[in-house]
C-alpha positions in Angstrom: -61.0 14.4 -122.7 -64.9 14.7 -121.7 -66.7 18.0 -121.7 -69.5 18.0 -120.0 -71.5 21.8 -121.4 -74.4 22.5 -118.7 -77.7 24.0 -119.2 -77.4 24.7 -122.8 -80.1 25.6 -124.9 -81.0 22.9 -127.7 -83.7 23.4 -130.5 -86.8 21.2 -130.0 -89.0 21.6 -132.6 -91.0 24.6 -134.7 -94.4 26.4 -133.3 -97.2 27.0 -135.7 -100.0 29.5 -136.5 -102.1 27.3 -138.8 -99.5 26.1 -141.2 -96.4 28.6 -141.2 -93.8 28.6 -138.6 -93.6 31.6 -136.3 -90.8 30.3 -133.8 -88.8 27.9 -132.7 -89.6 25.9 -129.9 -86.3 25.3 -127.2 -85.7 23.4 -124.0 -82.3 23.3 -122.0 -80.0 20.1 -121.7 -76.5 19.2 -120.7 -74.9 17.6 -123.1 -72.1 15.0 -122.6 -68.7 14.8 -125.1 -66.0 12.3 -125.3 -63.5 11.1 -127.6 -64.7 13.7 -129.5 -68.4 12.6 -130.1 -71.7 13.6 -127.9 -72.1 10.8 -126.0 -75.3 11.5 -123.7 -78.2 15.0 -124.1 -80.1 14.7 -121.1 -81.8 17.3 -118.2 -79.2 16.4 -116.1 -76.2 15.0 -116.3 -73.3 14.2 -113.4 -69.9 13.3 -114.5 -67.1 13.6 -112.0 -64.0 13.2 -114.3 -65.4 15.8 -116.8 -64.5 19.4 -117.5 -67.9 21.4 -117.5 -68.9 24.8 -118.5 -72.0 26.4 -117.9 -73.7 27.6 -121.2 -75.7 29.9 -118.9 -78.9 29.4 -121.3 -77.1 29.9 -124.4 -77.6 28.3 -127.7 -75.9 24.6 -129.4 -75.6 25.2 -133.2 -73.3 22.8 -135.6 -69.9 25.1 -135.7 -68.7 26.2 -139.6 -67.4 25.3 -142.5 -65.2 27.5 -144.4 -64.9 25.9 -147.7 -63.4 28.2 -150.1 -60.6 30.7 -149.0 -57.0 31.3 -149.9 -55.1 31.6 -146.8 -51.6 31.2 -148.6 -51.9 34.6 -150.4 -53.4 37.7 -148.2 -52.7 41.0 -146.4 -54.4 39.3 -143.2 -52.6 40.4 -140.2 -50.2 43.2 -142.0 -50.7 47.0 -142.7 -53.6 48.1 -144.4 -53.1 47.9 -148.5 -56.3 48.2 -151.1 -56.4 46.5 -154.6 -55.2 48.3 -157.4 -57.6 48.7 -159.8 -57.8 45.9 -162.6 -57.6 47.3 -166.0 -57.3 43.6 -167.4 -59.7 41.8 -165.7 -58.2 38.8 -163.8 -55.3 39.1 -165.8 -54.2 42.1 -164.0 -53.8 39.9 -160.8 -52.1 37.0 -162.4 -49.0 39.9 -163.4 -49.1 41.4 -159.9 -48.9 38.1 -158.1 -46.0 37.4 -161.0 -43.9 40.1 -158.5 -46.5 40.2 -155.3 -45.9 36.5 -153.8 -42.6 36.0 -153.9 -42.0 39.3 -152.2 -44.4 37.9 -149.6 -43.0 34.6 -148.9 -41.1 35.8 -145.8 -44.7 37.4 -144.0 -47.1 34.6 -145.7 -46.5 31.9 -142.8 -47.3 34.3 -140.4 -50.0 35.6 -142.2 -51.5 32.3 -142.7 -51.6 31.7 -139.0 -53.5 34.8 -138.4 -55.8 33.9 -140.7 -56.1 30.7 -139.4 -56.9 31.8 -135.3 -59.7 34.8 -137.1 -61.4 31.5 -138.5 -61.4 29.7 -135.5 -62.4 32.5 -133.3 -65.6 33.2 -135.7 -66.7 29.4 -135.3 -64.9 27.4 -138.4 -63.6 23.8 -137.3 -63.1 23.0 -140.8 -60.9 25.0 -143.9 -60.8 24.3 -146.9 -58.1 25.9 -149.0 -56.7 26.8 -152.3 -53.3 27.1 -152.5 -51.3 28.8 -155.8 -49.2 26.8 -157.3 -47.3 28.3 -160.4 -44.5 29.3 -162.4 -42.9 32.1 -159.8 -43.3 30.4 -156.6 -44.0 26.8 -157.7 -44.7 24.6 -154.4 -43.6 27.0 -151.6 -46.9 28.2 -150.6 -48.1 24.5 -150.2 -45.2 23.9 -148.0 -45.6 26.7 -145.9 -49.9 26.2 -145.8 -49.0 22.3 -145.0 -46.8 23.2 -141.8 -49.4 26.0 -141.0 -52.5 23.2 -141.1 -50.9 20.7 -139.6 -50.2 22.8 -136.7 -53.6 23.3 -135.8 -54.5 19.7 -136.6 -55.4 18.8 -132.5 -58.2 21.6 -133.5 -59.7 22.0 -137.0 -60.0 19.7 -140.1 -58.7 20.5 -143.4 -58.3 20.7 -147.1 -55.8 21.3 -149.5 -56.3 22.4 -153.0 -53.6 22.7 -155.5 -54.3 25.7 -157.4 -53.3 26.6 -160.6 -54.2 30.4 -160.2 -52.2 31.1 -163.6 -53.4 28.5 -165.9 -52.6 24.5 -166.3 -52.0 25.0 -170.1 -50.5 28.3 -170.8 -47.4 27.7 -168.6 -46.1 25.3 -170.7 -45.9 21.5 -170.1 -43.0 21.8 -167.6 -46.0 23.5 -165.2 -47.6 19.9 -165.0 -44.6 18.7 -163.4 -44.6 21.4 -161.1 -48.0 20.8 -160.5 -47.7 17.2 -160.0 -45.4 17.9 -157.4 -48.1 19.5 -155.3 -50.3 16.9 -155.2 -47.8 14.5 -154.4 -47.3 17.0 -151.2 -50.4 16.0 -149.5 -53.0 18.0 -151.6 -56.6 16.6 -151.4 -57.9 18.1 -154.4 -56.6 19.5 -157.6 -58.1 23.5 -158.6 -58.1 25.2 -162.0 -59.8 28.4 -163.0 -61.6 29.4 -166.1 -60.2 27.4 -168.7 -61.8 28.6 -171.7 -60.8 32.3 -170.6 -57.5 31.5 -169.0 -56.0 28.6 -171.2 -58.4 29.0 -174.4 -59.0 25.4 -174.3 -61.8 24.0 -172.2 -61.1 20.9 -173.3 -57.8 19.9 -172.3 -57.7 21.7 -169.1 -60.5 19.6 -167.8 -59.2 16.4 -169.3 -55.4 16.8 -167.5 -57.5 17.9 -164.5 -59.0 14.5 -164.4 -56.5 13.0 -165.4 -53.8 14.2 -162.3 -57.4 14.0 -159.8 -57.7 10.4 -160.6 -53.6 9.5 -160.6 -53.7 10.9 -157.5 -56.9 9.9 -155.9 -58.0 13.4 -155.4 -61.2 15.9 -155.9 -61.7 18.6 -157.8 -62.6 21.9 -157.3 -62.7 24.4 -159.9 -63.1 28.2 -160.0 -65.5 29.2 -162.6 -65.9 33.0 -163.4 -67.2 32.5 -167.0 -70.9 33.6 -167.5 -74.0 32.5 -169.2 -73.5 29.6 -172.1 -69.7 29.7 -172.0 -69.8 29.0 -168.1 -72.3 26.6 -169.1 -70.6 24.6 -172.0 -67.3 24.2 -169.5 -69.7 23.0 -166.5 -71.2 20.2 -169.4 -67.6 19.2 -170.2 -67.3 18.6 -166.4 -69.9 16.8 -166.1 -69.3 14.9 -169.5 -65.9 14.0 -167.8 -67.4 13.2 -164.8 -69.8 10.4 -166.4 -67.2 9.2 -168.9 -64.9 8.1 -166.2 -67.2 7.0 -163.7 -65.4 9.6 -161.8 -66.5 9.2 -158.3 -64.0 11.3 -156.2 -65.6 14.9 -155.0 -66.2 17.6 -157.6 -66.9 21.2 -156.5 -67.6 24.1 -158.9 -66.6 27.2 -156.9 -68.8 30.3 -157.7 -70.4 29.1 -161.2 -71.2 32.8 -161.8 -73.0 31.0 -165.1 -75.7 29.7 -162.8 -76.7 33.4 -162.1 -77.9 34.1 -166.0 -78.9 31.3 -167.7 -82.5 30.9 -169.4 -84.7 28.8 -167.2 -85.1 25.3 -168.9 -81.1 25.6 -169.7 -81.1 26.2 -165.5 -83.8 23.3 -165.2 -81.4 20.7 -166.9 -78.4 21.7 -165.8 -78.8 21.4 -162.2 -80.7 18.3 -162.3 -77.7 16.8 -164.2 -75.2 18.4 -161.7 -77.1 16.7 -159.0 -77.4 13.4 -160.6 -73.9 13.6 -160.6 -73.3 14.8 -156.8 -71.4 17.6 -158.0 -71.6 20.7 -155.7 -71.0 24.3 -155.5 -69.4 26.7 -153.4 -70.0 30.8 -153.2 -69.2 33.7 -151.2 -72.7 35.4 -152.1 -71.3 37.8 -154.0 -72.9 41.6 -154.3 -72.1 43.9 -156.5 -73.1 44.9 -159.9 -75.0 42.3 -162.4 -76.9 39.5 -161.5 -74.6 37.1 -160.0 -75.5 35.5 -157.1 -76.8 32.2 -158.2 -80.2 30.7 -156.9 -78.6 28.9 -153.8 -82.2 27.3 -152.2 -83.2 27.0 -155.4 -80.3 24.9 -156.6 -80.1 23.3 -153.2 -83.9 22.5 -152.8 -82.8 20.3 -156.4 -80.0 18.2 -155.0 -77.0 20.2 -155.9 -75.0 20.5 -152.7 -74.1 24.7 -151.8 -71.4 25.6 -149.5 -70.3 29.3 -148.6 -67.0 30.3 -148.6 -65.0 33.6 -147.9 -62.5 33.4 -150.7 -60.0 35.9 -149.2 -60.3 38.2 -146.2 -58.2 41.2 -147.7 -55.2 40.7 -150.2 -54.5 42.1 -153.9 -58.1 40.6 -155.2 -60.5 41.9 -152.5 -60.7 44.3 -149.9 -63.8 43.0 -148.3 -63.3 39.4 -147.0 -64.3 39.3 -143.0 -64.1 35.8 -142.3 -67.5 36.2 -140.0 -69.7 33.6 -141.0 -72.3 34.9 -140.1 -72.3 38.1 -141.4 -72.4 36.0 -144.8 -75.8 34.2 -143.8 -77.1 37.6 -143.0 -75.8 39.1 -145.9 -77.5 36.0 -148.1 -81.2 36.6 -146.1 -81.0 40.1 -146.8 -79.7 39.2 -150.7 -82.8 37.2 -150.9 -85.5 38.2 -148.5 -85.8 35.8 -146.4 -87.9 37.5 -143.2 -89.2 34.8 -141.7 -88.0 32.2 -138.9 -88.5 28.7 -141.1 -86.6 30.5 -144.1 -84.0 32.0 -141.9 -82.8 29.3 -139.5 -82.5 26.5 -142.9 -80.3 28.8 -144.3 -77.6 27.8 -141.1 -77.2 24.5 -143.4 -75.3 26.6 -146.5 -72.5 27.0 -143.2 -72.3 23.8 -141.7 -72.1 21.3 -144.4 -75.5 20.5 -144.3 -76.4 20.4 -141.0 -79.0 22.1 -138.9 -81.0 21.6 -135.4 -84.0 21.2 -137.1 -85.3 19.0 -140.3 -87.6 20.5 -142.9 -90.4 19.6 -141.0 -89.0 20.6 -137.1 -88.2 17.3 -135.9 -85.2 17.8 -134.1 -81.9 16.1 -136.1 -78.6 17.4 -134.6 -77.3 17.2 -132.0 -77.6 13.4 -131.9 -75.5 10.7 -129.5 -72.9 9.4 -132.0 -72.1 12.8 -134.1 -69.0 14.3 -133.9 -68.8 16.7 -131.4 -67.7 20.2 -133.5 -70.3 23.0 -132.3 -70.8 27.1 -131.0 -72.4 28.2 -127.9 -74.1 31.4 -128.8 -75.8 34.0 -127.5 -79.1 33.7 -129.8 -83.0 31.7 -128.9 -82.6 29.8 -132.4 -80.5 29.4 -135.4 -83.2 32.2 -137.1 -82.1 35.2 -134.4 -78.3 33.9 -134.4 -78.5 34.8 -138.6 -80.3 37.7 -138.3 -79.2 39.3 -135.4 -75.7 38.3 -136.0 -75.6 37.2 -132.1 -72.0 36.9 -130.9 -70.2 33.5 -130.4 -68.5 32.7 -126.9 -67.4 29.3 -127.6 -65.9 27.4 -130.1 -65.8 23.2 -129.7 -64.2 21.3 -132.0 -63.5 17.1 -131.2 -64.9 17.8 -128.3 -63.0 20.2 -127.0 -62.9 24.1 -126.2 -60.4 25.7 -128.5 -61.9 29.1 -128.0 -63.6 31.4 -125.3 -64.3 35.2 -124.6 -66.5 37.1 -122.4 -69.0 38.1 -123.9 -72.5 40.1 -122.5 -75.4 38.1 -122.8 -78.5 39.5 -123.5 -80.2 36.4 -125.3 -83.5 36.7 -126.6 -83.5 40.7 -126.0 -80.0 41.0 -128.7 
C-alpha cells in the first residue's frame, strides 16, 4: 500500500536566545510511504495510486514502544477489582496468582485483546511482553498471548518473554522443563525476577538463565526489585555473566530499583560497565514512597540504553497502569523538572526506542527516506507541547499503514 499523509507538520530545527533553546522551529511537508518505509518528504507531493489523508497541520512524531507490560495476566477490559493489600511483600502475589490465573484462563484471551487495541489506540506499534510461566498454569498463557500477537501481526511488532513470575529455582528442577517448553514456543527472551530474594541464590538463577538464553538463541530481561548493594551485587553477576560468555544476545534489566540508592562512585562504575556491555534498562517511572526512580538522563546521557514501560494497566499487582504513553513522559518531566523545551522534547526518545525529530544539537534526524514508516499524527507544535500538554493522538501508522483514527478537535498550538 502507499500512504501519501498531506500537509503535516515536521520538526526543522531548534530556535535560540543566545545559547538555550526556547522553541522548536517547524515547516509543513507531505510525506510519501510504501512498503512500509517513507519513501519521499517533500512540499508537495502527487501520487495518483496513493491513499492520502490530510494532517490538517498536525504534528509527525516516531509512534511508541511499549517495552515492559504483562498483557497475559490483568483485569483490562473486566469489572472493576483493586489489589488486596500485600502483607508479604511480593510473595503475597505469587500465592494469589497460585488460585487467581487459572480461574482467569477462560477471560485472559479476551482480556489480552483489549489490552492490546488500548495500546494501539494510544500510539504503541511495538509490545513487548512478559508472559508467566509456572507451576499452576505452566505454558497456557504463552499459548493464548502467542495467538493474541500473532493476530495483530499485519499491525504491531512484538516480543515474548518467558517469565518465571514464581522463581526458576524454588519450583524444583521439573519447572526447567516446563520452562524450556516456553521458549521452545516462540519466546524471544527468557525473564526472571529477583533471584537473591525469590530463589536465595543469585548465582544459579542467573547462570540457568544464560544458560536456556544462549540454547535457545534468546535475550534476557530480568525484573529486579532488590535495592541498594544487593540489587547491585545481582546486576555484577549479570554482567560478570555477560562478559564470561561473550554473551552478545540482548540483555535488559527491568526496573533496577538499586540504581535509585546507590553511593555515587558505586553509581559511576556501575553504569559505565553496564554500558560497555550494551545492557539496557527498562522503567515505568515509578512514584511513590522512597527514592526509586532511578536517574534515567543521567544513566542515558552515559550509554546505558532506558526504555519506559507500563508493566500492567490494572490487575492483582497495580491499580494504576493507563497504558497512555504519554501521560508517562509527563509524569517523568514533572518527576524531574524538566520546564524547558530542549529538556522536554529529548525526553520523547525514552518512548520510541531512541528516536526523536531532533538530534542533540537540532539538526533534523527522523523522519528520513529509508526509515520504517511506524509514526502519530498529533495535535501538538513540537514533541516538547505533545509531552507537556499531553496533546491528543488522531492517528496511529504503523508499516505504513493507518491502523487507527478518531475525530478529534484540533486546537494546535492554543491546547
Amino acid at each position: 500500500m502507499t500512504l501519501l499523509v498531506k500537509n503535516v507538520r515536521l520538526e526543522t530545527g531548534y530556535l535560540y536566545d543566545q545559547t538555550f533553546v526556547t522553541a522548536t522551529d517547524t515547516n509543513i511537508f507531505d510525506v510519501l510511504m510504501e512498503e512500509g518505509k517513507f519513501i519521499e518528504i517533500a512540499k508537495a507531493i502527487d501520487a495518483e495510486s496513493a491513499v492520502v489523508v490530510d494532517a490538517k497541520r498536525q504534528l509527525l512524531v516516531p509512534s511508541f514502544r511499549e517495552m515492559h507490560t504483562h498483557i497475559d495476566k490483568t483485569y483490562f477490559g473486566g469489572e472493576w477489582k483493586a489489589p488486596n493489600p500485600a502483607t508479604e511483600g511480593i510473595f503475597t502475589r505469587l500465592k494469589e496468582e497460585a488460585t487467581l490465573l487459572p480461574k482467569q484462563l477462560d477471560m485472559a484471551e479476551e482480556r489480552a485483546h483489549a489490552m492490546v487495541r488500548h495500546y494501539i489506540k494510544n500510539g504503541h506499534t511495538h509490545i513487548r511482553t512478559h508472559v508467566n510461566v509456572d507451576p499452576q498454569i505452566e505454558t497456557k498463557h504463552m499459548e493464548i498471548t502467542k495467538r493474541v500477537l500473532e493476530s495483530y501481526e499485519d499491525q504491531i511488532t512484538y516480543e515474548i518473554v518467558a517469565f518465571p513470575q514464581h522463581g526458576v529455582l524454588r519450583n524444583g528442577p521439573e519447572f526447567l522443563t516446563i520452562l524450556e517448553k516456553a521458549l521452545q514456543m516462540g519466546a524471544t527472551h527468557i525473564g526472571g525476577v529477583d533471584p537473591a530474594s525469590m530463589d536465595r541464590n543469585s548465582g544459579e538463577v542467573i547462570r540457568t538463565t544464560f544458560q536456556l538464553a544462549e540454547k535457545y538463541d534468546v535475550g534476557i530481561d530480568i525484573h529486579l526489585h532488590d535495592r541498594n548493594t544487593l540489587g547491585e551485587f545481582e546486576i555484577q553477576q549479570i554482567l560478570n555473566e555477560i562478559e564470561q560468555r561473550s554473551f552478545t544476545n540482548e540483555v535488559t534489566i527491568s526496573h533496577a530499583f538499586a540504581f535509585a540508592d546507590l553511593p555515587q562512585q558505586t553509581l559511576d562504575n556501575l553504569i559505565e560497565r553496564m554500558a560497555a556491555n550494551d545492557v539496557g534498562v527498562t522503567t515505568t517511572v515509578p512514584i511513590g514512597a522512597g527514592p526509586i526512580t532511578i536517574p534515567v538522563k543521567y544513566m542515558y546521557d552515559r550509554g546505558v540504553k532506558v526504555s519506559f514501560g507500563h508493566d500492567s494497566l490494572i490487575d492483582h499487582w497495580s491499580p494504576f497502569g493507563s497504558g497512555d504513553t504519554i501521560q508517562k513522559l509527563n509524569h517523568f518531566i514533572q518527576r524531574f523538572g524538566y520546564i524547558d523545551e530542549w529538556h522536554i522534547g529529548k525526553s520523547l526518545k525514552y518512548a520510541t526506542g531512541g528516536i526523536t525529530p531532533l538530534d542533540e544539537k537540532g539538526e533534523q534526524q527522523w523522519p528520513k527516506v529509508g526509515d520504517a514508516a511506524d509514526a502519530l499524527l498529533v495535535d501538538a507544535v513540537s514533541s516538547a507541547h505533545l509531552i507537556a500538554r499531553q496533546c491528543p493522538i488522531s492517528t496511529v501508522i504503523s508499516k505504513g499503514n493507518v491502523i487507527h483514527e478518531e475525530e478529534i478537535e484540533l486546537k494546535g498550538e492554543f491546547r
